[in-house]
Backbone bond lengths (Angstrom), bond angles and torsions (degrees), N, CA, C in turn:
res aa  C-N    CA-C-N  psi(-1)  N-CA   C-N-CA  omega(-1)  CA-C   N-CA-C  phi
1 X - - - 1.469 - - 1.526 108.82 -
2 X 1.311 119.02 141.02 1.778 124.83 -176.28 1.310 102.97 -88.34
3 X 1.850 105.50 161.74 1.503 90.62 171.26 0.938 130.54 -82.38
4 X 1.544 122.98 4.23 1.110 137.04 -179.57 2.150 107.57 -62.75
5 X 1.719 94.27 -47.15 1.710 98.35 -166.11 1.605 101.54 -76.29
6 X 1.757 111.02 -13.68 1.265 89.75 -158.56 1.847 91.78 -103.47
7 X 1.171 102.02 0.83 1.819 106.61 166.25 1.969 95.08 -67.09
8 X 1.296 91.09 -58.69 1.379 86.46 -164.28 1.574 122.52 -60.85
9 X 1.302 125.07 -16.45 0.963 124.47 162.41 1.179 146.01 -67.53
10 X 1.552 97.29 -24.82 1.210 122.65 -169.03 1.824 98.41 -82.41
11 X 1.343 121.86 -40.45 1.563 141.52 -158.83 1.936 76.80 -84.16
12 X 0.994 106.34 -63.23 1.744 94.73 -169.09 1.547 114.01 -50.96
13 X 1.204 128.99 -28.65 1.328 129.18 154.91 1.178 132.92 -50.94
14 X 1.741 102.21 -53.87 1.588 97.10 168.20 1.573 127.34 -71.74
15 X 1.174 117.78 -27.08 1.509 138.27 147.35 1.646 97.17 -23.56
16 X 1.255 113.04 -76.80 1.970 114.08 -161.44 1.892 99.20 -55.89
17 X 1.352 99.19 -50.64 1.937 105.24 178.40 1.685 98.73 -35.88
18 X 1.277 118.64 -67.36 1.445 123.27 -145.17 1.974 86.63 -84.44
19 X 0.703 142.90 -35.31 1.506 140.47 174.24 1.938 112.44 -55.99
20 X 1.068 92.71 -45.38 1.104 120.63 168.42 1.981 115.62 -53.08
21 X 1.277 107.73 -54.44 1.567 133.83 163.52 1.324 97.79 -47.77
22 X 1.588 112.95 -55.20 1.475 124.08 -144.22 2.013 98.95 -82.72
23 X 1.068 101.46 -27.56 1.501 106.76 -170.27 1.826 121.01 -122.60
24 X 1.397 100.99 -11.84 1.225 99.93 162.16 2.017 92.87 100.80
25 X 0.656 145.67 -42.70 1.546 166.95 -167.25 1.965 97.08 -54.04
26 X 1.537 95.70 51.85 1.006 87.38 179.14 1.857 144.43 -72.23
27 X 1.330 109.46 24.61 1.472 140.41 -172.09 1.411 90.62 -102.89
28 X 1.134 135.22 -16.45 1.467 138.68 157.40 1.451 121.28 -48.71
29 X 1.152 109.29 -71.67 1.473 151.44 151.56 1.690 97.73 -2.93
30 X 1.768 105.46 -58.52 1.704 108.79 -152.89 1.778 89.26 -96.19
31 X 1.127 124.93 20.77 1.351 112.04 -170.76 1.787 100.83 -129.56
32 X 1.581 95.08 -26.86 1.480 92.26 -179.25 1.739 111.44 -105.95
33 X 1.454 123.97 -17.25 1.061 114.83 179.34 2.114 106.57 -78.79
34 X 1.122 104.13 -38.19 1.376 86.21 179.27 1.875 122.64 -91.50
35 X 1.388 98.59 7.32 1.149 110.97 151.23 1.492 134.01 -64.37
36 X 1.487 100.59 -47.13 1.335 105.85 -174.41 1.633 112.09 -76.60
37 X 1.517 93.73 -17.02 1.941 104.46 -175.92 1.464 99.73 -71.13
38 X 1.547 119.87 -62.50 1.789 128.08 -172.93 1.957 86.31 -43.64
39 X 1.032 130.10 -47.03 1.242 90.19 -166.10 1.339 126.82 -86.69
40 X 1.261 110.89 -7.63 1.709 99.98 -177.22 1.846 88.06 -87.64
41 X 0.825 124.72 0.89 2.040 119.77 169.83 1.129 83.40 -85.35
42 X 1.318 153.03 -98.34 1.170 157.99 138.86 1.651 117.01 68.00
43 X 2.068 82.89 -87.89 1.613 91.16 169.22 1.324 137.82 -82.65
44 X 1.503 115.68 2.57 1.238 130.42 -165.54 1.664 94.73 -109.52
45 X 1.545 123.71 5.91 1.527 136.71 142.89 1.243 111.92 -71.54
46 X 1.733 95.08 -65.80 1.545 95.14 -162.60 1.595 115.78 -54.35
47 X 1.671 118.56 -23.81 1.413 128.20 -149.52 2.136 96.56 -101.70
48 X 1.164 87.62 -0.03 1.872 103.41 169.88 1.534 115.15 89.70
49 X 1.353 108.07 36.34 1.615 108.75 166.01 1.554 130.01 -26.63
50 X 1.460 95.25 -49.18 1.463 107.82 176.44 1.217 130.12 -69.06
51 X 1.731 106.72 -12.04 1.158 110.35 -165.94 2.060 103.74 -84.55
52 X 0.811 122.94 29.26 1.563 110.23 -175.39 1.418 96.29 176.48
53 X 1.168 95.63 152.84 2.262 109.78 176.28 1.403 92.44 -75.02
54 X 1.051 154.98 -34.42 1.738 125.35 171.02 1.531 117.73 -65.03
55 X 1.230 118.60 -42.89 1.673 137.45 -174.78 1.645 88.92 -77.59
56 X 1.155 155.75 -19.98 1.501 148.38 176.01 2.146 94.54 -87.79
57 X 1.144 121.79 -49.11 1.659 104.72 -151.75 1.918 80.87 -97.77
58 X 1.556 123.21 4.00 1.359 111.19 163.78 1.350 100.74 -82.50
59 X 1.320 132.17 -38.22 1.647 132.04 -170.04 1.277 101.72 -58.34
60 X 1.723 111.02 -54.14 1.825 109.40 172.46 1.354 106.11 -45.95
61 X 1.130 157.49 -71.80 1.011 141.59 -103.27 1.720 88.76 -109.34
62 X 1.499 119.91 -37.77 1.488 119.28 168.66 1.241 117.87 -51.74
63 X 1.590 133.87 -15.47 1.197 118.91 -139.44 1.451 82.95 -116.41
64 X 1.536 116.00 -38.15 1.340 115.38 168.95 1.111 127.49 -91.95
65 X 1.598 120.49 29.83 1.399 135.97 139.67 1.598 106.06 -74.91
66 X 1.106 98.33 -51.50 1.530 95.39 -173.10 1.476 116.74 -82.43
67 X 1.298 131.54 16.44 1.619 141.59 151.50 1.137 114.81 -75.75
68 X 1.507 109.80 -40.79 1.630 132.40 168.46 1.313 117.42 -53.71
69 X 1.421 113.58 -59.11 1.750 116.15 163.21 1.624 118.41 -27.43
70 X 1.656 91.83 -59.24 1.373 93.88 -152.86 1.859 104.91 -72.41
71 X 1.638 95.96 -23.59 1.053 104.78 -164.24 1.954 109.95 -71.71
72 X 1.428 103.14 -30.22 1.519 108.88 163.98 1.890 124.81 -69.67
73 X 1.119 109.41 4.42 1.573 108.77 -168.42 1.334 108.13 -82.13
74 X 1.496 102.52 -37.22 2.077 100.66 160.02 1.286 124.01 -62.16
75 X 1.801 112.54 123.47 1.328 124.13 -163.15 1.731 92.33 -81.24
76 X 1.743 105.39 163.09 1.472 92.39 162.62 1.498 127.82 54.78
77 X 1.328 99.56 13.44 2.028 101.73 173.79 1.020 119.04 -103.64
78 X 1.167 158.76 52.26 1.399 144.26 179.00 1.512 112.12 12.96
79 X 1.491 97.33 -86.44 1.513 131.11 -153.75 1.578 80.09 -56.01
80 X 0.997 143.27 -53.04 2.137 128.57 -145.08 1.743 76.10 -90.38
81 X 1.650 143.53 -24.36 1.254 119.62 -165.38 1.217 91.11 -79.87
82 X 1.563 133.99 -60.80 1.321 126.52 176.34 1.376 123.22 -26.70
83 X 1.691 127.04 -75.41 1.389 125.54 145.28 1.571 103.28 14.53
84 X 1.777 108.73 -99.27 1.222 142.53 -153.86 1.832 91.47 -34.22
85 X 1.232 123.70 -64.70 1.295 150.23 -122.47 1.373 88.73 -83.87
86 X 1.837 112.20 -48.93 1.381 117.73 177.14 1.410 124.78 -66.39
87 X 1.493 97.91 -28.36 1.394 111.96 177.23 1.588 106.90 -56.67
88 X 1.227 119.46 -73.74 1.466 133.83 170.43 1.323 120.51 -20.72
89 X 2.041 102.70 -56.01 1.350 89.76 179.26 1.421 144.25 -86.09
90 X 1.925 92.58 -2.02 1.146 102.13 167.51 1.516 132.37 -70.40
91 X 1.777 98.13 -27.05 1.642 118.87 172.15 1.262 102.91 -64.14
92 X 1.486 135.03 -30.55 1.306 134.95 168.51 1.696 121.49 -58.80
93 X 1.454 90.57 -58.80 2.023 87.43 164.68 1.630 121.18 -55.56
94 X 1.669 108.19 -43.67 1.579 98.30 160.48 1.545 126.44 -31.07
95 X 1.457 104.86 -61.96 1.572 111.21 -171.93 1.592 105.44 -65.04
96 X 1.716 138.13 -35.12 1.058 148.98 -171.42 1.629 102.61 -51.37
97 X 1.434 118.48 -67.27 1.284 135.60 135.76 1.851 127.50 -0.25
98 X 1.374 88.74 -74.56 1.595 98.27 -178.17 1.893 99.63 -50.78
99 X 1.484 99.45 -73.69 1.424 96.74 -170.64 1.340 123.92 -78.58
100 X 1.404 112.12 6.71 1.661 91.20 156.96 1.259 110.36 -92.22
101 X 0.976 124.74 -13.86 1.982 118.20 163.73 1.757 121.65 -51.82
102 X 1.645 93.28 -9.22 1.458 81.70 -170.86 1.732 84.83 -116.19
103 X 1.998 111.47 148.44 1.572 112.43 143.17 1.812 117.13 18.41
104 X 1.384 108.74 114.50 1.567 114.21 167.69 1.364 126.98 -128.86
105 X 0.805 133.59 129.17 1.355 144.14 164.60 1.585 132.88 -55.29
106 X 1.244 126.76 72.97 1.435 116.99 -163.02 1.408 122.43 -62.07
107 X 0.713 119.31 -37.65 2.101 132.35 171.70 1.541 99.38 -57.91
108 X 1.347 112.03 -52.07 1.565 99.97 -165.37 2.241 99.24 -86.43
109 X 1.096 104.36 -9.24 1.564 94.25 170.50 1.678 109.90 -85.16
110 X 1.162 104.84 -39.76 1.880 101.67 163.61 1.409 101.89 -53.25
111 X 1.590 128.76 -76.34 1.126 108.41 -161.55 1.856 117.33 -63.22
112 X 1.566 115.40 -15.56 1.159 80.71 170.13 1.724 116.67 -93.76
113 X 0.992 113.70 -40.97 1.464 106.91 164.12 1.571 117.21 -9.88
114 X 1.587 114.41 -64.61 1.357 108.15 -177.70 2.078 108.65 -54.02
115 X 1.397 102.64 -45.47 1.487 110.42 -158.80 1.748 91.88 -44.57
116 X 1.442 101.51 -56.46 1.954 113.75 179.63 0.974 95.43 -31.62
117 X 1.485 118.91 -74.87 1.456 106.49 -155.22 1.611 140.66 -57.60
118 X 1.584 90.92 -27.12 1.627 114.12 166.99 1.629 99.51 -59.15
119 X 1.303 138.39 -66.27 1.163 143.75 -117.95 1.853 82.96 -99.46
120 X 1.414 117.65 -58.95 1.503 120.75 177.01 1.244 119.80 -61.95
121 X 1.579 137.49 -5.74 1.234 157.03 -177.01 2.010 104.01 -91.87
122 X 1.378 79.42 -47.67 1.828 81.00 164.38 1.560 126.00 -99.71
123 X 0.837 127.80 -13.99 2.038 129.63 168.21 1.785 74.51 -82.38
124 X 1.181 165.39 -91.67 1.224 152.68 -128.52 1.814 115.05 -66.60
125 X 1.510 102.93 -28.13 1.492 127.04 -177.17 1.710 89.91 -72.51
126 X 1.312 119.98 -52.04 1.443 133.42 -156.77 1.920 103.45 -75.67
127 X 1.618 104.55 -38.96 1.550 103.05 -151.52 1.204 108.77 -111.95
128 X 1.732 112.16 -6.88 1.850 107.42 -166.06 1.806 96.06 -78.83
129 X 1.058 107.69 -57.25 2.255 106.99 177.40 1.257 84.41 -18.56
130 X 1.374 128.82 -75.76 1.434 109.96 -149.26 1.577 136.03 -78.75
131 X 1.611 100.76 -10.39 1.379 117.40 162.12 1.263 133.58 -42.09
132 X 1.214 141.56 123.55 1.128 102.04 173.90 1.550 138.29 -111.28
133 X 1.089 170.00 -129.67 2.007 139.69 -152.46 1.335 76.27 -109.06
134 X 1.495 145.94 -80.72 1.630 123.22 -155.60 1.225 108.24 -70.79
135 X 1.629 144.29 29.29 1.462 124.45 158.05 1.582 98.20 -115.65
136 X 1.338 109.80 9.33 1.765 98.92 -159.04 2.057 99.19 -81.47
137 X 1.149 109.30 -42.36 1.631 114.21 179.31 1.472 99.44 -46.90
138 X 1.449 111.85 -72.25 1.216 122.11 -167.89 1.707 121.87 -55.66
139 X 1.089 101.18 -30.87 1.758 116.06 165.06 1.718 120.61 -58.69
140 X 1.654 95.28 -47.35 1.614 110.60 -161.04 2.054 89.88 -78.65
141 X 1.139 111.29 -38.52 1.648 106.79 -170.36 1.468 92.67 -92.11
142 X 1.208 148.95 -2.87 1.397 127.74 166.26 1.603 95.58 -72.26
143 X 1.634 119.91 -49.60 1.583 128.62 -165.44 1.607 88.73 -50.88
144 X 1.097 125.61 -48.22 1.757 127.87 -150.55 1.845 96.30 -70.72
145 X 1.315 108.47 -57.70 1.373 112.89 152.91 1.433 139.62 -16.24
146 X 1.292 114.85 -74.79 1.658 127.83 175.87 1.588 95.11 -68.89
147 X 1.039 123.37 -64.50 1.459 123.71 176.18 1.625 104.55 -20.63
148 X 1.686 121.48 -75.45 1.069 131.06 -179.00 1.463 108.76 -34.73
149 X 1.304 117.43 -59.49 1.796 119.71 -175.39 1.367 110.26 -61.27
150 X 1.734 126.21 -45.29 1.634 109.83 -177.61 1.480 99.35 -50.74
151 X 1.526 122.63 -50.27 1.664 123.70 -153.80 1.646 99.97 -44.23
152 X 1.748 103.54 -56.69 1.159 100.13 -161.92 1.583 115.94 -68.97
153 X 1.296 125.48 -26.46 0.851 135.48 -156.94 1.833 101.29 -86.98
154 X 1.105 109.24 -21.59 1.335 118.76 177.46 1.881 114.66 -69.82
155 X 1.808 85.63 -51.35 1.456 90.30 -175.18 1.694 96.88 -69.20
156 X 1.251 118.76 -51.60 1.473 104.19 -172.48 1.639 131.43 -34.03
157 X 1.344 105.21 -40.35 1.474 128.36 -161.83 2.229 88.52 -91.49
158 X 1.451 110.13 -2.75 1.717 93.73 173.13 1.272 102.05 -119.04
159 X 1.641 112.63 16.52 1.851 119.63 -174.36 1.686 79.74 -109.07
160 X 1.185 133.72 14.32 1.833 119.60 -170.70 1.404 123.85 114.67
161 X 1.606 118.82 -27.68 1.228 120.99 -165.93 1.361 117.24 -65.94
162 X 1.311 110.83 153.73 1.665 96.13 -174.15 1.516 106.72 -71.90
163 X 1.539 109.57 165.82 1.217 117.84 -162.81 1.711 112.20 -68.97
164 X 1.717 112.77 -37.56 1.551 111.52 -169.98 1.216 109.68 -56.01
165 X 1.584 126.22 -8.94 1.357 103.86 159.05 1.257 131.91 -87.32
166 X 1.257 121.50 -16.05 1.937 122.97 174.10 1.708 103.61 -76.69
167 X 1.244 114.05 -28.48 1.828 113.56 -166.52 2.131 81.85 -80.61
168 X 1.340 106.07 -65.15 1.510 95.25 -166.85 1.474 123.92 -54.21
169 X 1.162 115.44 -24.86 1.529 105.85 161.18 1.516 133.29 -103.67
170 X 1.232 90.39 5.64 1.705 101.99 144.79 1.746 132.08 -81.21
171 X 1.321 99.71 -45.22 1.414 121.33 151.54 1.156 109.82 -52.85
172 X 1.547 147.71 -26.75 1.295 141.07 162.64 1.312 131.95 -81.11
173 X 1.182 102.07 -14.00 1.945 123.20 -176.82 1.495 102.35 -94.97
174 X 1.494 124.62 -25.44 1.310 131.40 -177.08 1.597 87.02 -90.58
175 X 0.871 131.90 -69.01 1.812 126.02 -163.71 1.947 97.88 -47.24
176 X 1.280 117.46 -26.99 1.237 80.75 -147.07 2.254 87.48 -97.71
177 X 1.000 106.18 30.90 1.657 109.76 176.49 1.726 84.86 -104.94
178 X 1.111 148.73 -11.78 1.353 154.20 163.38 1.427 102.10 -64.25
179 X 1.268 121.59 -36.84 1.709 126.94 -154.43 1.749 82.45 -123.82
180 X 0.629 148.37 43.08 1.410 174.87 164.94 1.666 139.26 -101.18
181 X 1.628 84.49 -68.32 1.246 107.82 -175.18 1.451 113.73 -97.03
182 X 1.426 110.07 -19.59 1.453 127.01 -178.16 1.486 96.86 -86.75
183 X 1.144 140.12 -10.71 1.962 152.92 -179.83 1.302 91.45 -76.72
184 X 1.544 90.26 -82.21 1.551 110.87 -145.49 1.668 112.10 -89.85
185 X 1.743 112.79 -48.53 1.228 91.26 179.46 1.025 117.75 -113.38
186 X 1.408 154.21 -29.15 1.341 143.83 160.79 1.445 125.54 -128.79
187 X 1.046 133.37 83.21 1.150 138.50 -161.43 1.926 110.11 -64.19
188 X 1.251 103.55 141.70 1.914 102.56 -165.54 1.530 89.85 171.10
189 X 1.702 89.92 158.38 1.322 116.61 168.46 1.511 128.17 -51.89
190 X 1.716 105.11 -19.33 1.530 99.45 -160.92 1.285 93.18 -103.27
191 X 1.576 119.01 22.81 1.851 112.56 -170.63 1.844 73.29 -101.81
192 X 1.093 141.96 -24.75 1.591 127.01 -133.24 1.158 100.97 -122.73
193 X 1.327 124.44 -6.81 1.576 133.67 -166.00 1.778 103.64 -100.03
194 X 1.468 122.41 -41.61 1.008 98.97 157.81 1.682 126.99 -121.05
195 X 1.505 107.19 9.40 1.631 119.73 154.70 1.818 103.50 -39.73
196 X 1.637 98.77 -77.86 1.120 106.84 -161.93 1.800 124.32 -36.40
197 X 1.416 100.50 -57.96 1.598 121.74 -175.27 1.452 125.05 -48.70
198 X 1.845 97.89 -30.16 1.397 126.63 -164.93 1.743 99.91 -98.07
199 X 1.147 96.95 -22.06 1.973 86.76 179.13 1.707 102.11 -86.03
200 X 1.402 108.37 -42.46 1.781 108.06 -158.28 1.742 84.89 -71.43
201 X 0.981 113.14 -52.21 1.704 108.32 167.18 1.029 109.34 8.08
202 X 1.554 97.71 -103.87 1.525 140.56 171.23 1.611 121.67 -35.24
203 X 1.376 110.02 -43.35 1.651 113.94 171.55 1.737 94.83 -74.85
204 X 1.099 129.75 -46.40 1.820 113.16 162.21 1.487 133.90 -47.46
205 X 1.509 80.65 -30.53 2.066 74.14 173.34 1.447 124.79 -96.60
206 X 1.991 94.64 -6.17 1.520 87.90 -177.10 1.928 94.18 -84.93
207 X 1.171 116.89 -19.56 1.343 118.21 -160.80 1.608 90.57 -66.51
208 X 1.157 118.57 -39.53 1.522 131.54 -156.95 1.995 103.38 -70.53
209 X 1.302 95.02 -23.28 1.729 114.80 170.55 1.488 106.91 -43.11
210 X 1.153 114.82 -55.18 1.515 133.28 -170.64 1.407 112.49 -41.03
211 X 1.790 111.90 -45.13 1.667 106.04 -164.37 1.541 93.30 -85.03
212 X 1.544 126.90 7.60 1.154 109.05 -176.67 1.697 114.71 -113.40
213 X 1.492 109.89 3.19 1.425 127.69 171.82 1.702 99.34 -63.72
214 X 1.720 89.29 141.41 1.617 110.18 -171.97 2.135 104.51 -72.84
């Protein structure tokens, strides 16, 4: 399969999710969100995951993105959002993992480290009021989490690494203030329309990392 069909497959999935949003037809929802997940697991096979210890703890970390998907599709659950949340952040320590195995950059992990902290200091300034006391731990150490992966992933990609990994997990730290705001503070169509597009994105380009591991 090219990356062209398996882009497109992946976008036609998220397409049925947000139609689904758009019309209420929520049996949509269970056909296109874990659709669009099998394929970025998918291509990050086809593109040779297996072939190397970075492309293996990137496959982990995709696969429990996509436990996370499925695990967010129940409206109104606590317990499957919790699940979801853990799921994620464990797919996040996967990737933490992946790219510190490769070449780092110390100057550019200070400077991004600081940038994180500015930027996670304010979505936390913006999002904790609305949290509420049993999601606030679990919220504040997922933030500490993703934070950790842009840094590394930043410095990695200024030690040589190719770039789809600093844009895709940046692209993943931005999607998930979409899945955020749609939780905690206002839940709507316009959190999911470009949340959604911008994470499977991003879980494609980090998957796409793989054919470029040494």
């Amino acid at each position: 399969m090219s990356t062209m069909l398996f882009s497109l497959v992946c976008a036609a999935g998220v397409a049925l999710v947000l139609v689904a949003d758009l019309t209420g037809r929520r049996w949509l929802e269970w056909i296109g969100k874990p659709l669009a997940a099998a394929v970025f697991v998918g291509a990050a096979l086809h593109w040779g995951a297996l072939d190397s210890t970075y492309g293996r703890w990137i496959l982990l970390g995709l696969v429990l993105g996509a436990a996370g998907d499925v695990l967010l599709m129940p409206r109104d659950n606590e317990k499957a959002f919790l699940a979801g949340m853990n799921a994620f952040l464990l797919g996040h320590v996967a990737y933490v993992v992946a790219f510190s195995a490769l070449p780092l950059d110390g100057t550019a992990a200070l400077i991004a480290a600081v940038v994180m902290a500015m930027v996670l200091l304010a979505v936390a300034g913006w999002l904790m009021p609305h949290v509420q006391n049993d999601f606030r731990l679990p919220v504040l150490t997922y933030f500490g989490v993703i934070g950790v992966m842009v840094v590394v992933a930043c410095s990695a990609v200024a030690a040589g690494a190719h770039w789809l990994i600093a844009v895709g997990a940046i692209g993943f730290a931005l999607s998930d203030v979409s899945v955020a705001r749609d939780r905690f503070v206002a839940a709507g169509f316009v959190n999911r329309v470009w949340g959604l597009p911008l994470y499977f994105a991003s879980q494609m380009l980090i998957a796409a990392s793989v054919a470029f591991a040494g």
